[in-house]
N, C-alpha and C positions, 0 to 999 in steps of 0.2 A: 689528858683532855681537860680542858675548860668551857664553860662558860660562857656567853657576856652577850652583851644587848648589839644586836647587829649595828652596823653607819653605814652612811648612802652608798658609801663605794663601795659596800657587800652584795648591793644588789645583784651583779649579773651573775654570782656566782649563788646569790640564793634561786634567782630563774633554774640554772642549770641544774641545781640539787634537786631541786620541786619537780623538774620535767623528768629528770633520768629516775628517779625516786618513782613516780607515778609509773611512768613506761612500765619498771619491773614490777611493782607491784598490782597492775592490771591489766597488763598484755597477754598473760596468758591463758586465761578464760573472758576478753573482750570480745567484740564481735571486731573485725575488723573491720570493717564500717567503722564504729564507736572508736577508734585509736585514729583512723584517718581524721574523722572530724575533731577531736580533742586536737592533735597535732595542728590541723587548721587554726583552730581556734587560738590558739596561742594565747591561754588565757593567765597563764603564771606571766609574760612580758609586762602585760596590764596593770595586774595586782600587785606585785611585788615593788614598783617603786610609789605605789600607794600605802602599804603596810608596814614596811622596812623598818619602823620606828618601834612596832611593838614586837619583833620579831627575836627570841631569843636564838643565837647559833652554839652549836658545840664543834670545836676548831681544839687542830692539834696543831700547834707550831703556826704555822699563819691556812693554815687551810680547813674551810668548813668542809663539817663531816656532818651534820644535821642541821635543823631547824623546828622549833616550834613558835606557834605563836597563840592567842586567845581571846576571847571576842565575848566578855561577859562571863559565863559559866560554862562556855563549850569549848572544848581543844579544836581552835579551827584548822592549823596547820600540824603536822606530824610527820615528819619526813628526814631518813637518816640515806646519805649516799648509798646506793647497791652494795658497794663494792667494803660499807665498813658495815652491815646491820649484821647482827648478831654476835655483840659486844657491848651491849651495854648501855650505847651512844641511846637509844631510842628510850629506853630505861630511864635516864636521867632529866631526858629533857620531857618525857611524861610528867617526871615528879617536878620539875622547875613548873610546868604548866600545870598543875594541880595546886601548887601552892602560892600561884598567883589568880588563880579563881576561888581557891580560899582565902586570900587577903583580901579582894575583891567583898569576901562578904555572902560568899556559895557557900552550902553544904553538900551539892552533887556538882559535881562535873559531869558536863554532856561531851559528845564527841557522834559525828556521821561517818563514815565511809560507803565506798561501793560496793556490792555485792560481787563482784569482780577481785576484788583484792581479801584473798583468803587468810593471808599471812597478816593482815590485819586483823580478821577477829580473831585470830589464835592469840597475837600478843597480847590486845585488851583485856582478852578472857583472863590472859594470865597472868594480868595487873589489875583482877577484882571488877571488872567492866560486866554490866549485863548487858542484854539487846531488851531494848526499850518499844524497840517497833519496828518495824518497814514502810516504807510506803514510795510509790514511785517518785523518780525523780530527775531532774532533767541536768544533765552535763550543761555548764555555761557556752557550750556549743550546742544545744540542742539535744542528746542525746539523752532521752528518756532509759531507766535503768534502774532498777531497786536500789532505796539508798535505806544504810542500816542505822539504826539509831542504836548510842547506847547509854549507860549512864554508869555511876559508881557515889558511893555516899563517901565524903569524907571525915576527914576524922576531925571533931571539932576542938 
């Protein structure tokens, strides 16, 4: 597995990873309600060939297997395929996105998720992450939903 800074024609395929990525990681304790309107929303089409530029992938042979990306001091994006996590792929690209918010000139890395995606605070937890807060928060479709704050100090 490698590395490298996403290009334009990675786009449809970082859509597809962010979508299938989310599905599993918040459909199972979603409301379903909350999955129809995200699904609606179609709001990775949007962003994705807005942000492609800062978007690091982890690709084996020509195929992405995750994505991160980061927006100041917070992990905005964090998303490794269903079908490769728990291998490592999420692992890496944590640490690729922490030491570009420490180059940046951070001493914490922030990062949010939904209170729906459980397999998310287990990993954070178990990369030194605390929970910093809650507080409600609205899906870019509308769907209000507790969103988790968390942080971690890095090492300077």
């Amino acid at each position: 597995m490698t590395t490298r800074r996403a290009v334009e024609a990675d786009v449809p395929a970082l859509i597809d990873l962010a979508q299938r990525s989310w599905l599993s990681g918040n459909c199972e304790l979603a409301p379903i309600e909350a999955v129809r309107d995200w699904i609606e929303c179609d709001f990775e089409r949007t962003r994705y060939p807005e942000i492609w530029p800062n978007v690091t992938v982890a690709e084996h042979g020509s195929r992405i297997l995750g994505l991160t990306s980061t927006d100041g001091q917070e992990v905005a994006d964090l998303w490794v395929h269903p079908s490769f996590q728990r291998r490592g792929i999420g692992s890496t690209l944590l640490q690729v996105a922490e030491e570009e918010i420490q180059f940046a000139g951070y001493r914490t890395a922030r990062l949010c998720y939904t209170e729906y995606n459980v397999a998310a605070s287990r990993f954070y937890r178990a990369h030194g992450y605390t929970e910093a807060g809650r507080s409600p928060g609205r899906l870019p479709c509308g769907i209000v939903r507790d969103v988790v704050a968390m942080e971690k100090k890095l090492n300077s």
